[in-house]
C-alpha positions in Angstrom: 3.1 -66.8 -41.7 3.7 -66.6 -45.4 0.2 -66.9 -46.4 -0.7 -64.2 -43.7 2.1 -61.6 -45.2 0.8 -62.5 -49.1 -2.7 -61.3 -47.4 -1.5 -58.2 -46.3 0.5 -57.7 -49.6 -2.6 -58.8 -52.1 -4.9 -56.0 -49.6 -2.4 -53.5 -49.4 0.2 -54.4 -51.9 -0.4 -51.5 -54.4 -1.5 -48.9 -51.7 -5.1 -48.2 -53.1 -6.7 -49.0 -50.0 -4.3 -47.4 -47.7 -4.7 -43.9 -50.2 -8.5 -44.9 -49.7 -8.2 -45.1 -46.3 -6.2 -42.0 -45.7 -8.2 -39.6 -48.6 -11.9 -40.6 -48.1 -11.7 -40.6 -44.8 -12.3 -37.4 -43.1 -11.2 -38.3 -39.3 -7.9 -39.6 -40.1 -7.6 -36.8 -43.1 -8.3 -33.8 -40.6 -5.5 -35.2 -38.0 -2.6 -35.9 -41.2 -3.3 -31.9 -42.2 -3.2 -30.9 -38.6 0.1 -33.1 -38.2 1.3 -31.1 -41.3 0.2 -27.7 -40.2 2.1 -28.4 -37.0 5.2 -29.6 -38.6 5.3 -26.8 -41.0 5.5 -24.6 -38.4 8.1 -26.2 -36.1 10.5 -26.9 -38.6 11.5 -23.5 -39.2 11.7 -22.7 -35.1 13.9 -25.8 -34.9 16.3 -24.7 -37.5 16.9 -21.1 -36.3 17.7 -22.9 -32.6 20.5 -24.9 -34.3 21.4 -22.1 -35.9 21.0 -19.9 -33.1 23.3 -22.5 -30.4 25.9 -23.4 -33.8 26.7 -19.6 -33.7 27.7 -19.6 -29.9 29.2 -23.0 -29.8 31.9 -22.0 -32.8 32.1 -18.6 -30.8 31.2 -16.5 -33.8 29.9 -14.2 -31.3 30.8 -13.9 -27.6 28.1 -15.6 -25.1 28.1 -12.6 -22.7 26.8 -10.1 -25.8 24.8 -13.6 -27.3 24.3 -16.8 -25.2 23.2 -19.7 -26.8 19.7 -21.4 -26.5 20.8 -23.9 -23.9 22.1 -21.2 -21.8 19.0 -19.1 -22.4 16.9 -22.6 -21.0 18.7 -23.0 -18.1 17.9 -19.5 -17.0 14.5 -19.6 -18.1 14.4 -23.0 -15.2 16.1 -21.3 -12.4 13.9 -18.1 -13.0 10.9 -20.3 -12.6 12.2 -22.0 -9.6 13.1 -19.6 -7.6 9.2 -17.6 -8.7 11.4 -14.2 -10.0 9.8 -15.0 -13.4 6.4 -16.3 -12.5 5.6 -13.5 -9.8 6.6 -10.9 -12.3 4.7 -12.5 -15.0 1.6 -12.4 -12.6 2.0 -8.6 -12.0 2.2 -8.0 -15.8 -0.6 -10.4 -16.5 -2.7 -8.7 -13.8 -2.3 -5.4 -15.5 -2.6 -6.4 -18.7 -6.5 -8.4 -18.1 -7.6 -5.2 -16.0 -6.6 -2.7 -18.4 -7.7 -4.4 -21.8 -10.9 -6.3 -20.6 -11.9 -2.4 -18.8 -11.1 -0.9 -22.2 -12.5 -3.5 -24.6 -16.1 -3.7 -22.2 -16.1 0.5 -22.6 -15.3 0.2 -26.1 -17.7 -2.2 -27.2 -20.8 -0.1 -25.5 -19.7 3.1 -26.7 -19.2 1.4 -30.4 -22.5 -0.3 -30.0 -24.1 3.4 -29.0 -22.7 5.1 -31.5 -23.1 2.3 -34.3 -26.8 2.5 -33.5 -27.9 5.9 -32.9 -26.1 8.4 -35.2 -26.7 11.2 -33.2 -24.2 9.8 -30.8 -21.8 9.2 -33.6 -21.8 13.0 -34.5 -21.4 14.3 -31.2 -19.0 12.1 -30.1 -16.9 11.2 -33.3 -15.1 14.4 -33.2 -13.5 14.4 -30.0 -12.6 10.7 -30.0 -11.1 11.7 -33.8 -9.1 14.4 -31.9 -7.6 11.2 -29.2 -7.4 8.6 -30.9 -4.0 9.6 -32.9 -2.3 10.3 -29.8 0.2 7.4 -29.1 -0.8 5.6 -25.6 2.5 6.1 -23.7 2.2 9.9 -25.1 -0.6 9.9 -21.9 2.1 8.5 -19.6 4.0 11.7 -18.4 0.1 13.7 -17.8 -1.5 10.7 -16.0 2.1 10.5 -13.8 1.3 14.0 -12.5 -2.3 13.3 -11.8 -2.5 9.8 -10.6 1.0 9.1 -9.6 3.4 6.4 -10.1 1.6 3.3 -9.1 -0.9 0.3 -10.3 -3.4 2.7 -11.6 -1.4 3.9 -14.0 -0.3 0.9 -16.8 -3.9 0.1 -16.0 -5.3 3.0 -17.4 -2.7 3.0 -20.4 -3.8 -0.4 -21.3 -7.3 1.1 -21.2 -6.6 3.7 -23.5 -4.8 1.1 -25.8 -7.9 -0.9 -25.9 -10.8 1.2 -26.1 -10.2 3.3 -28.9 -9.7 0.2 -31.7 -12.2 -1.9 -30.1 -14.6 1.4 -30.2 -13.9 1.9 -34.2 -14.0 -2.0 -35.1 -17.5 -2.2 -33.3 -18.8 0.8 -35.4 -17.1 -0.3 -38.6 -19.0 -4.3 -37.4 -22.5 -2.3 -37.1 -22.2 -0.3 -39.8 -21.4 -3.2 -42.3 -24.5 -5.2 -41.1 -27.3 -5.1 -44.4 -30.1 -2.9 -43.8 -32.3 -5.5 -45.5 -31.9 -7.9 -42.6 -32.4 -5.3 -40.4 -35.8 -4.0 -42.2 -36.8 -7.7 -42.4 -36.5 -8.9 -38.7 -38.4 -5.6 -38.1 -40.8 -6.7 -40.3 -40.9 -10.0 -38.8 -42.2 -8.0 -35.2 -38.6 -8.2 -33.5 -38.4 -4.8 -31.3 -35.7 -3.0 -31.5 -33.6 -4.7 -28.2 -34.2 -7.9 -30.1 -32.8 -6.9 -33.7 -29.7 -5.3 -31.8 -28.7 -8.9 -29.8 -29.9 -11.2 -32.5 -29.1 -9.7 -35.6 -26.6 -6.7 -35.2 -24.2 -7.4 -32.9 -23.9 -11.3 -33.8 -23.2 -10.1 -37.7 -20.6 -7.7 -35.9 -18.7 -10.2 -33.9 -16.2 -10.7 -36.8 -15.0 -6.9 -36.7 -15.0 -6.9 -32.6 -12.8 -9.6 -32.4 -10.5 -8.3 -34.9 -9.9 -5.5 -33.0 -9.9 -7.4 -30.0 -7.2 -9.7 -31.5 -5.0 -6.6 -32.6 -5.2 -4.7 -29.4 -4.3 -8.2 -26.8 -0.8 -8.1 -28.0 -0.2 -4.3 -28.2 -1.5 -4.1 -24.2 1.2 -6.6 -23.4 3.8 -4.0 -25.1 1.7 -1.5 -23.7 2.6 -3.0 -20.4 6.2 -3.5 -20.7 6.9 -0.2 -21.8 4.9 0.7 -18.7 6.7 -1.1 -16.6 10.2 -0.2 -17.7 9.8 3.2 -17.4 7.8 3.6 -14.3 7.0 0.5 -12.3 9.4 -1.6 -9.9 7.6 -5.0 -10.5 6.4 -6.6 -13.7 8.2 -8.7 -16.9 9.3 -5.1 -18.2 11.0 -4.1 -15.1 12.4 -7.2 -15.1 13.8 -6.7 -18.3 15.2 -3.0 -17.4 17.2 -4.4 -14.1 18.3 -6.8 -16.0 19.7 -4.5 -18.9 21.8 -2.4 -16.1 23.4 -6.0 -15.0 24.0 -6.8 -18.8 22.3 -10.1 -18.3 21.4 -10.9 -22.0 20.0 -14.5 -20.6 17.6 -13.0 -18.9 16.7 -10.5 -21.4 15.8 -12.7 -23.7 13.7 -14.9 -21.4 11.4 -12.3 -20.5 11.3 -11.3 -24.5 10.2 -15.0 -25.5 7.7 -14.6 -22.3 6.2 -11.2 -23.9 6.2 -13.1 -27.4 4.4 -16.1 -25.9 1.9 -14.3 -24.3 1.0 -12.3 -27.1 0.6 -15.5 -29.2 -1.3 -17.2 -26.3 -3.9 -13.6 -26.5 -4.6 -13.7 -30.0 -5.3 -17.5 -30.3 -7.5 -17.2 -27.5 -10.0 -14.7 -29.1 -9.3 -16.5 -32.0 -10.9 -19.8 -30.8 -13.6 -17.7 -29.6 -14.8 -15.9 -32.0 -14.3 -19.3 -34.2 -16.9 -21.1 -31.6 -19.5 -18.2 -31.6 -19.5 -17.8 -35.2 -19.4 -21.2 -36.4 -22.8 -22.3 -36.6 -24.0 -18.9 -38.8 -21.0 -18.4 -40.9 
């Protein structure tokens, strides 16, 4: 046994092989810095909980106006037992992947038109110019009065929250593609249908999904604002009973629902437009 542990000392005694081990090779290098990355973030996020249920638990503030983390958790469980929270979240979540993915598909054609043929761009620039600084629930009183208080209508908000910065980040993406490369698949014999799905709109992903990343989380706030004002079923109308019945508990469930939601959207088009860009970038 003594020989065996003056092996492992003389091989690993002064650490060069372990540092070796750990530096040179990429595999086990890759997993320590994603093991870091993780830990980096969930440090902070454990620290404000102990701070957050150390608050409540020496009663700095009352738990009716403030409850602690545990309480919060234990609400969270008996929402999601008893389906209140998931059937909610399903009505939001319906609205939310009707409106945005109607919103980003007619944003990304009309940004592809207009990219492309500047014609289009000068005849329609100036009247989306004129509607795009109007805030989205600025529409929600006008579409009330024509379409009524019903499904249609955070639908169609979400639309309008998607399309117009999906439409400018596809021009802006088309735009910024080098007429060189253009001029040179031409030259090469591609036709015109061929330089716009193999050169232009690949080189324009970057600037789609940008705007597709920024607009996933502003149709979920889209949504709840919706929701709160108008619509009797949905994570923001959740949130508004629950207000009137100053159930802070609950409140804050449905916030932490919104925030992981909005996290969950943005890293989804995130990994996307990482896994169609990667092998050209």
């Amino acid at each position: 046994m003594r020989t065996k542990n003056m092996r492992l000392f003389t091989t690993f005694g002064n650490g060069s092989k372990i540092n070796d081990l750990l530096y040179h090779d990429p595999f086990i290098w890759n997993k320590i810095k994603s093991l870091r990355n993780i830990l980096d973030g969930l440090i902070p996020i454990i620290i404000f909980i102990l701070i957050w249920e150390s608050i409540v638990r020496l009663h700095i503030v009352p738990e009716y106006i403030f409850p602690s983390f545990s309480a919060v958790m234990r609400e969270f469980y008996h929402l999601t037992v008893n389906g209140v929270l998931l059937n909610n979240l399903a009505s939001s979540l319906f609205r939310v992947l009707a409106g945005f993915l109607l919103g980003s598909m007619a944003g990304i054609m009309m940004g592809t038109v207009m990219g492309c043929r500047q014609i289009m761009n000068r005849s329609f620039n100036p009247i989306f110019s004129l509607l795009y600084p109007i805030p989205t629930l600025g529409w929600a009183p006008l579409l009330m009065i024509w379409i009524g208080i019903n499904e249609m209508l955070p639908i169609i908000l979400i639309f309008l929250c998607s399309f117009f910065p999906v439409l400018y980040n596809t021009i802006t993406g088309i735009r910024s593609v080098d007429d060189d490369v253009i001029k040179a698949a031409r030259t090469l014999g591609a036709s015109d249908r061929k330089i716009l799905t193999s050169v232009i709109l690949p080189l324009a992903v970057p600037n789609i999904f940008t705007g597709l990343r920024l607009e996933a989380g502003m149709a979920w706030r889209v949504v709840i604002a919706a929701e709160m004002v108008a619509i009797p079923t949905g994570i923001g109308a959740l949130l508004i009973r629950s207000e009137s019945l100053l159930r802070v508990d609950i409140i804050i469930v449905c916030l932490m629902v919104l925030s992981v939601m909005c996290l969950v959207f943005e890293r989804f088009f995130q990994y996307i437009e990482t896994k169609m860009t990667k092998e050209w970038r």
